[in-house]
KOLLOMAR-86833 format. One record per residue (C-alpha): z, y, x. Coordinates in nm, 4 decimals, padded with zeros to 6 digits, m for minus. Each point is the difference from the previous one (the first is absolute). Last residue first. Example, Ala and Ser with C-alpha at 12.3 -4.5 7.8 and 13.67 -1.06 7.14 Angstrom:
BEGIN
SITE / pz / py / px
SITE / 00.7140 / m00.1060 / 01.3670
SITE / 00.0660 / m00.3440 / m00.1370
//
This chain:
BEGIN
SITE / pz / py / px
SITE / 04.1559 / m10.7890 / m09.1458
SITE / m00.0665 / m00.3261 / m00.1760
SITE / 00.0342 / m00.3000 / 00.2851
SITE / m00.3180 / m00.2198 / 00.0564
SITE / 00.0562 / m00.3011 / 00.1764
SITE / m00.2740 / m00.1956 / m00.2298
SITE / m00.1314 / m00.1509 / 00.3746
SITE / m00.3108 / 00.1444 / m00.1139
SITE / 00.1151 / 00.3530 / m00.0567
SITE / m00.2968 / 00.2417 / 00.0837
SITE / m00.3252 / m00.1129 / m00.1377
SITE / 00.0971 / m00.3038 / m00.2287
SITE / 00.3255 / 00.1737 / m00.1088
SITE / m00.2164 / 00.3070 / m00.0986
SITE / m00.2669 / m00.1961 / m00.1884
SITE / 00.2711 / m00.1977 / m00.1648
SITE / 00.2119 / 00.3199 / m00.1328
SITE / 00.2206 / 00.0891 / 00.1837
SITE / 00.3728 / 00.1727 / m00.1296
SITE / 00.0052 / 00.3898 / m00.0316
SITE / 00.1517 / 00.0097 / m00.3871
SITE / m00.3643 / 00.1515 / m00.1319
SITE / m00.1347 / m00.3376 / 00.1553
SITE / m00.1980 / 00.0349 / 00.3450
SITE / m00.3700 / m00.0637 / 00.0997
SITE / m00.0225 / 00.2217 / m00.3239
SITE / m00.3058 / m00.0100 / m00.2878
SITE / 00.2308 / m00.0689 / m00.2473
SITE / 00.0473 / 00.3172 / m00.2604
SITE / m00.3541 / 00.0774 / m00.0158
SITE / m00.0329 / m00.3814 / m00.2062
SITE / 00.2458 / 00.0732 / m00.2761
SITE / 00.2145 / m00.3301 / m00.0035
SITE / 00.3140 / 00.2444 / m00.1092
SITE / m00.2047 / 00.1825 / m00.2778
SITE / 00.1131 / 00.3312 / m00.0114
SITE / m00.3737 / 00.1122 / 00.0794
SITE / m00.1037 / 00.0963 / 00.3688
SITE / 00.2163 / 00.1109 / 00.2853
SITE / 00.3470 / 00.0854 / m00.0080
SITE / 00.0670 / m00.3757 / 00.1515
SITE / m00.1271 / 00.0398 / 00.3442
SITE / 00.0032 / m00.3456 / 00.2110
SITE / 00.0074 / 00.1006 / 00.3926
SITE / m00.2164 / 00.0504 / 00.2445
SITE / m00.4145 / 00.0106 / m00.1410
SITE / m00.2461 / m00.0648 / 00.0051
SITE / m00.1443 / m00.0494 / 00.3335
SITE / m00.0947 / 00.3063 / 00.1932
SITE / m00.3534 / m00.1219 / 00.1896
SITE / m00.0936 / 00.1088 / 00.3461
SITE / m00.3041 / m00.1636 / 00.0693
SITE / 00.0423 / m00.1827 / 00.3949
SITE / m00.2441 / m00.2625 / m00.1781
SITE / 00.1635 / m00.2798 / 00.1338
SITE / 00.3742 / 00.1913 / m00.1164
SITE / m00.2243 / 00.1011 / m00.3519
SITE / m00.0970 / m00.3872 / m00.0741
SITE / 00.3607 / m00.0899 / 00.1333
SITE / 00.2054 / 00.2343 / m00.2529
SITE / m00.2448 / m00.1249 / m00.2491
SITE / 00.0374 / m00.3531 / 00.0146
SITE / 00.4157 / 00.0214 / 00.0005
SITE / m00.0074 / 00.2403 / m00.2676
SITE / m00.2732 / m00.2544 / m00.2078
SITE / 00.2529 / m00.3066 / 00.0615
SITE / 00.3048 / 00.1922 / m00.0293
SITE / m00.1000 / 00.1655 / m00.3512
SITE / m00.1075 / m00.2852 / m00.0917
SITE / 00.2995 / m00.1859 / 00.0206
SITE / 00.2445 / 00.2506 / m00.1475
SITE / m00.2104 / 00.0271 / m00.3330
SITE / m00.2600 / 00.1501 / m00.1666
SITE / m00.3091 / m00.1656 / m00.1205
SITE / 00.1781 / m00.2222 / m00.2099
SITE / 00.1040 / 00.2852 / m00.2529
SITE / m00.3678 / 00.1578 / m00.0187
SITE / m00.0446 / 00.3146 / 00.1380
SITE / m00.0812 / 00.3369 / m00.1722
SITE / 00.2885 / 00.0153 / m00.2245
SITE / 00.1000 / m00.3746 / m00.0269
SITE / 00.3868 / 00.0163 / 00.0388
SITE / m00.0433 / 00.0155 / 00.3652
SITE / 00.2037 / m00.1115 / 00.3106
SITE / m00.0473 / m00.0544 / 00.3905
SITE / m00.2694 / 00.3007 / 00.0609
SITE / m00.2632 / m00.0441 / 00.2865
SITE / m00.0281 / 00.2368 / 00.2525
SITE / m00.3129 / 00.2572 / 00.1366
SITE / 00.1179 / 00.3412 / m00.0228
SITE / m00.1274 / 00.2949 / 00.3188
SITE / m00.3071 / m00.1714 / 00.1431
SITE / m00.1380 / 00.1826 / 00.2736
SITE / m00.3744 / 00.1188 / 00.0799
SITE / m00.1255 / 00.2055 / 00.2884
SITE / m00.3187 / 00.1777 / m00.0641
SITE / m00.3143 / m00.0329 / 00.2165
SITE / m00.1160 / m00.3362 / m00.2375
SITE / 00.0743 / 00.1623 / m00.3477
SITE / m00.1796 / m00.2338 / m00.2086
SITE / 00.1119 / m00.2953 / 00.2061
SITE / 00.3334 / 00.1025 / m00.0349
SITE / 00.0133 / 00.0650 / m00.3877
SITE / m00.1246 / m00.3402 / m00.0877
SITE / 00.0976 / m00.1620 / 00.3520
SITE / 00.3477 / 00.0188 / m00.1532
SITE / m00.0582 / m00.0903 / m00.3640
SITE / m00.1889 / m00.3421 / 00.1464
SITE / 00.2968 / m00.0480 / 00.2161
SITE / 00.2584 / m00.0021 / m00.2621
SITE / m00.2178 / m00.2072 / m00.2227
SITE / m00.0438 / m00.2391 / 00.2589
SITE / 00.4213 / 00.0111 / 00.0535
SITE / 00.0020 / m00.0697 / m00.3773
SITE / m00.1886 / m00.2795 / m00.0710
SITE / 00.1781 / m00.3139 / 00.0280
SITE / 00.2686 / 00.2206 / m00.1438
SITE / m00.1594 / 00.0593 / m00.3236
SITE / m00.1142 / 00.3191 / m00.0812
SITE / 00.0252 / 00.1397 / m00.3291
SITE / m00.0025 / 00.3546 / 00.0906
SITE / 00.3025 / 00.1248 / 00.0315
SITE / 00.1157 / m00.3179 / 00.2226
SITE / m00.3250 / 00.1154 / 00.2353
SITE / 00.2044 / 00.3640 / 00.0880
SITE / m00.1702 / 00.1737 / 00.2877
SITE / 00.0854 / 00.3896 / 00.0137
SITE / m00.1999 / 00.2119 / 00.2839
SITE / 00.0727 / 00.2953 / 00.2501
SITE / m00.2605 / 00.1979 / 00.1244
SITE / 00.0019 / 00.1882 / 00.3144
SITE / m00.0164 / 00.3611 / 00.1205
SITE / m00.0856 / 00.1239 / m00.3217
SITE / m00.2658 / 00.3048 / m00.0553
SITE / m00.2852 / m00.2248 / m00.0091
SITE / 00.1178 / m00.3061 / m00.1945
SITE / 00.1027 / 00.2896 / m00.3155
SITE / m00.3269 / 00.0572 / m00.0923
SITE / m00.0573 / m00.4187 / 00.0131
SITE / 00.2708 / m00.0176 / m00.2399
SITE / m00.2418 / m00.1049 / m00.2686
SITE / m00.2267 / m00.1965 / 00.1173
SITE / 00.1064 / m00.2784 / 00.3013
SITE / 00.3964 / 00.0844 / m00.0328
SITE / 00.0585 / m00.0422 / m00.3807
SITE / 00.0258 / m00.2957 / m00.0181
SITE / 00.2606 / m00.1546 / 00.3131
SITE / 00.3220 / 00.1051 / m00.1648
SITE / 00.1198 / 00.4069 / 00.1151
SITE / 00.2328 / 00.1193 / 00.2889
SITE / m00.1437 / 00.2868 / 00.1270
SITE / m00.0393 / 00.0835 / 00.3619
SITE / 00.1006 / 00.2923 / 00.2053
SITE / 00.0652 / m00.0422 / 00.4152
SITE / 00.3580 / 00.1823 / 00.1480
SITE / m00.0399 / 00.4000 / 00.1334
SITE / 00.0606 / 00.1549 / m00.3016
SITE / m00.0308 / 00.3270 / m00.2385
SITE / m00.4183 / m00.0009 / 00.0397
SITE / m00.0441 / m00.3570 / m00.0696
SITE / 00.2655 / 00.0405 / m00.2900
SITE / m00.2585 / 00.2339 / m00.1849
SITE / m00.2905 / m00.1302 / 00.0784
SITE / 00.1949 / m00.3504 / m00.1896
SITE / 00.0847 / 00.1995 / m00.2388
SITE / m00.3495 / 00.1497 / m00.1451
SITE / m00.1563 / m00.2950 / 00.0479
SITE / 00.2472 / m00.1379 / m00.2500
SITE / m00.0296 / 00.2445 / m00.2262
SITE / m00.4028 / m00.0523 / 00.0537
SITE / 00.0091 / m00.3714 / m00.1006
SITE / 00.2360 / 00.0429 / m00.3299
SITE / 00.3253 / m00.0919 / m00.0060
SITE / 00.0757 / m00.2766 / m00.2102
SITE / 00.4122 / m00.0463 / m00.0756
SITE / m00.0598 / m00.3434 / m00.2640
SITE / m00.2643 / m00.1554 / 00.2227
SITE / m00.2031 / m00.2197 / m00.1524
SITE / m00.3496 / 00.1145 / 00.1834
SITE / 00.1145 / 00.0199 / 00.3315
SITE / 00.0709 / 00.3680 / 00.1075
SITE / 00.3640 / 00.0554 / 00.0282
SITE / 00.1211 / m00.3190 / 00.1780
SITE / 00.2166 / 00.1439 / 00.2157
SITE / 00.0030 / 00.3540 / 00.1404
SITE / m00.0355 / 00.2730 / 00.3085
SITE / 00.0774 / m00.3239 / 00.2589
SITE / 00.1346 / 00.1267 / 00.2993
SITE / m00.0182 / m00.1624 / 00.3589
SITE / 00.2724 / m00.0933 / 00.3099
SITE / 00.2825 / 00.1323 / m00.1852
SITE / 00.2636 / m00.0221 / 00.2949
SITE / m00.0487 / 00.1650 / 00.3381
SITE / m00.1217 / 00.3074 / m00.2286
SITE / 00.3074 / 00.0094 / m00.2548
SITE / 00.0105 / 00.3830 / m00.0740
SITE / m00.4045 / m00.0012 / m00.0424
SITE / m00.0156 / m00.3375 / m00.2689
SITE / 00.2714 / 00.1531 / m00.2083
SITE / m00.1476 / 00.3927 / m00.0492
SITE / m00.3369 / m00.1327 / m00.0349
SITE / 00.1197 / m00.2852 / m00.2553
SITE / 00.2020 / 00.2848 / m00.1774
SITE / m00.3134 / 00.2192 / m00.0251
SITE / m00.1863 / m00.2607 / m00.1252
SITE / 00.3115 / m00.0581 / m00.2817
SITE / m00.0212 / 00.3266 / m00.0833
SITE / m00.3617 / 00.0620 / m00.0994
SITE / 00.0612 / m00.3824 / m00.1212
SITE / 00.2450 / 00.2084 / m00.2580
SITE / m00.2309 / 00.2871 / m00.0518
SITE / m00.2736 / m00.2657 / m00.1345
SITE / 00.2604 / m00.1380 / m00.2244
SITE / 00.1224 / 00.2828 / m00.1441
SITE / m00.3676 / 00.0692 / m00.1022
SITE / m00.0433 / m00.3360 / m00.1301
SITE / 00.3064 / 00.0175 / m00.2288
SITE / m00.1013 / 00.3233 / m00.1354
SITE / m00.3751 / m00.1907 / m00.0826
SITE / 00.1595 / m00.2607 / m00.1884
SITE / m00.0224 / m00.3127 / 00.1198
SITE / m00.1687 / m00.4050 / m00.0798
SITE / 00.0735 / m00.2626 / 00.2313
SITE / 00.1547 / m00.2095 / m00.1846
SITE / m00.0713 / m00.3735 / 00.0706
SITE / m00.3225 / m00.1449 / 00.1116
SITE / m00.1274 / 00.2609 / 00.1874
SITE / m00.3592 / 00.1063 / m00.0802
SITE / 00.1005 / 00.3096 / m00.2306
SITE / 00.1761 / 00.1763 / 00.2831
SITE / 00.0781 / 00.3201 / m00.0209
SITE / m00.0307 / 00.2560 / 00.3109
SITE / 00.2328 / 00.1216 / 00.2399
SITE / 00.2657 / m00.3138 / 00.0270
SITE / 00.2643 / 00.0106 / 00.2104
SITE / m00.0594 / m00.0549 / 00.4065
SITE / 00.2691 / m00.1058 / 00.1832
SITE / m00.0447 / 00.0574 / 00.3561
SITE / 00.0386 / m00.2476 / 00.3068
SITE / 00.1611 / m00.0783 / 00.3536
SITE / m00.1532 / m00.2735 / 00.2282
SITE / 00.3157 / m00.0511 / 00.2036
SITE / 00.1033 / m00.1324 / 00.3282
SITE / 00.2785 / m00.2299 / 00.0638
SITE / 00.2114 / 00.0131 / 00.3015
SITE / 00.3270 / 00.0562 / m00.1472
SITE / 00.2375 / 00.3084 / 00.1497
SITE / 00.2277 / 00.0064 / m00.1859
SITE / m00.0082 / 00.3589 / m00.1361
SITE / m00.4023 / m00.0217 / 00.0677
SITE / m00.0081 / m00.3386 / m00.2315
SITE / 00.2432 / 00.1308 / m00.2351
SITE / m00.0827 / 00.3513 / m00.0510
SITE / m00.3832 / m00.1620 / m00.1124
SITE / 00.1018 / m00.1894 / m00.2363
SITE / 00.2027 / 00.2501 / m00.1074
SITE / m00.2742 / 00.2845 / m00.0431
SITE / m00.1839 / m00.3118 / m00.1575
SITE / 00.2130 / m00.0233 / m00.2613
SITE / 00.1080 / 00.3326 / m00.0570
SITE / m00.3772 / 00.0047 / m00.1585
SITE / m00.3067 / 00.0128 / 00.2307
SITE / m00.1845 / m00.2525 / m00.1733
SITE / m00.1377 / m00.3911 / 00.0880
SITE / 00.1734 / m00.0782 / 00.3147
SITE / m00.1938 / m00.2517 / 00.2397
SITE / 00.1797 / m00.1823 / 00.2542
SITE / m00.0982 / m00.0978 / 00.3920
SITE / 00.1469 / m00.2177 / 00.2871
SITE / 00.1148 / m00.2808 / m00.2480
SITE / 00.2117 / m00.3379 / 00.1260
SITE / 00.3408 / 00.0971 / 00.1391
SITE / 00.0499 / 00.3480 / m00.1811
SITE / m00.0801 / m00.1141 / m00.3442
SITE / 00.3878 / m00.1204 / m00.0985
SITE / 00.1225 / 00.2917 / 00.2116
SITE / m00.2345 / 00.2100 / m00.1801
SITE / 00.1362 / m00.0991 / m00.3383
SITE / 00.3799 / 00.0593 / 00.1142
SITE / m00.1268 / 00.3622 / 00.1250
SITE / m00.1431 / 00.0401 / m00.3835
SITE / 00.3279 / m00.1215 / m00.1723
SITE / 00.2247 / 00.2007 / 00.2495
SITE / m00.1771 / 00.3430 / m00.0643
SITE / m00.0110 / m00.0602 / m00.2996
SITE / m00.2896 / m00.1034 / m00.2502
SITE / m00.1322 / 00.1945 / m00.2507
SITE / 00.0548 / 00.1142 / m00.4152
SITE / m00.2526 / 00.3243 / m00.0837
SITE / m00.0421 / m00.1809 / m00.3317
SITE / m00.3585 / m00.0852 / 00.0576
SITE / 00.0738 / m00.0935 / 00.3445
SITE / 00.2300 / m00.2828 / m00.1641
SITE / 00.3061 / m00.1515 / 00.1696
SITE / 00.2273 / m00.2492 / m00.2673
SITE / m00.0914 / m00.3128 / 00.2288
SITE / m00.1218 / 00.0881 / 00.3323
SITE / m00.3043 / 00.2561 / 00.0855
SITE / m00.0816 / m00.0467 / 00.4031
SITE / m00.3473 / 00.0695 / m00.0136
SITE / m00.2446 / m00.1697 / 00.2599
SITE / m00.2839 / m00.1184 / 00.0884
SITE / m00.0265 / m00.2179 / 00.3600
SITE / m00.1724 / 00.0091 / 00.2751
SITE / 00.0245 / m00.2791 / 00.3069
SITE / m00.1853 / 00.1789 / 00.2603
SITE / m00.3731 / 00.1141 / 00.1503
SITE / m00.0585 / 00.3229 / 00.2053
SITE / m00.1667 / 00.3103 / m00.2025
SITE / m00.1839 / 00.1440 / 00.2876
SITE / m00.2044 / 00.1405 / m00.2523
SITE / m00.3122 / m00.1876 / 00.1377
SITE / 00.2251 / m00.2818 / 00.0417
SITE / 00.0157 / m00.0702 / m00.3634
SITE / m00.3822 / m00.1733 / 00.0489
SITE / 00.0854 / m00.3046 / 00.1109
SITE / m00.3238 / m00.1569 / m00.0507
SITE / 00.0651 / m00.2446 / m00.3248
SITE / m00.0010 / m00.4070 / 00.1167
SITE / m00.2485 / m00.2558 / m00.1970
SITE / 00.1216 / m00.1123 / m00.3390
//
């Protein structure tokens, strides 16, 4: 693979160890309204504090307003890429589970990301020295999306929080869609932010770093002039078979293609959030070996997992916080 031009300087966007994260423990579900403390999320960041200059948050619930009380209340050094939570505005009939609503539900849902835009303008501007960049939404435009939002919604929000604050606007969305149908949306965004995941698509690890760069240079050689980040890359440790075979995930792996990956983007200088923290349990089915549930450099209980003690605790001196 020959070297990528640096091209996250043109945003002044400075390279560092980024991480994803969401600090939901056993019992603590967004869908429920349950979040972390105070204490639970500042013990988290002490954990990340050492090794990650940047985190991504996913929503502007009390989590995030937390997240972000900590680090300014105590005065941690990371900088955040803050995001909205976009619900779905349209039906879905190309997403493999339900994705199917009535249209009441859809019109709550458009006022509620109304809200939530507002909320991520509101955030981002009272912690300037802080949230570095805004996301307007996650994944709400690739084709099996269960909350799709269609192309000129999202237009519509990211002019929106360009004109409400003073950090860059991206979208956080998997490779696809960037080259055709989000190309609308490329020219009001300041950069674009990518997902990477090779384990979800059958690839092997002798392949998966190639794969990673071929998705890269997919979107950023289309877009030459426009900076390009990647905001989930990461390799789950567990799955019941939903998506990814059983010996494709495991502790190993994930440490051997985290541990490629974090030095492909470092000789790169590509800023790239690995995926993700810690372990989150509320996600997915109710099955325990659930593959979204596993994706942490950390175990839901806040012990290492291989890639972590491999990258930051070689001497195995690690002491839970």
């Amino acid at each position: 693979m020959s070297k990528l031009f640096n091209i996250t300087k043109s945003l002044d966007i400075q390279y560092g160890n980024a991480i994803c994260y969401s600090g939901y423990r056993e019992g603590q579900d967004p869908r429920k309204g349950i979040y972390p403390t105070y204490e639970e999320i500042k013990q988290d960041l002490m954990i990340l504090n050492n090794n990650w200059s940047y985190l991504r948050l996913y929503d502007c619930s009390q989590h995030a307003v937390t997240v972000l009380k900590v680090i300014a209340q105590e005065n941690l050094p990371f900088k955040v890429m803050l995001g909205a939570d976009l619900a779905a505005e349209v039906s879905n009939p190309d997403c493999p589970w339900d994705a199917n609503f009535d249209d009441d539900l859809l019109v709550r849902n458009k006022l509620a990301n109304s809200q939530q835009i507002d909320d991520l303008i509101d955030l981002a501007s009272h912690y300037p020295e802080i949230v570095f960049a805004v996301s307007i939404g996650n994944e709400a435009s690739v084709d099996w999306t269960d909350h799709l939002v269609p192309v000129a919604s999202l237009v519509e929000y990211a002019t929106r929080v360009k004109a409400g604050v003073r950090q860059p606007v991206t979208f956080c969305e998997n490779y696809v869609p960037w080259t055709q149908k989000l190309a609308p949306l490329v020219e009001i965004l300041d950069f674009i932010s990518i997902h990477t995941y090779p384990v979800w698509e059958y690839q092997s690890i002798d392949n998966a770093l190639a794969y990673t760069d071929q998705n890269y240079r997919s979107v950023a050689e289309h877009y030459p002039d426009k900076t390009v980040v990647i905001t989930e890359a990461g390799w789950t440790t567990m799955s019941n078979g939903r998506g990814i075979e059983p010996w494709n995930a495991n502790q190993h792996l994930q440490a051997e293609y985290c541990n490629q990956l974090i030095n492909w983007a470092e000789e790169n200088q590509i800023l790239t959030f690995v995926f993700e923290a810690f372990d989150e349990p509320w996600k997915g089915s109710e099955d325990a070996a659930e593959p979204e549930k596993h994706w942490g450099f950390y175990t839901v209980d806040r012990k290492p997992k291989q890639i972590a003690q491999t990258l930051f605790y070689p001497d195995k001196a690690y002491l839970s916080a």
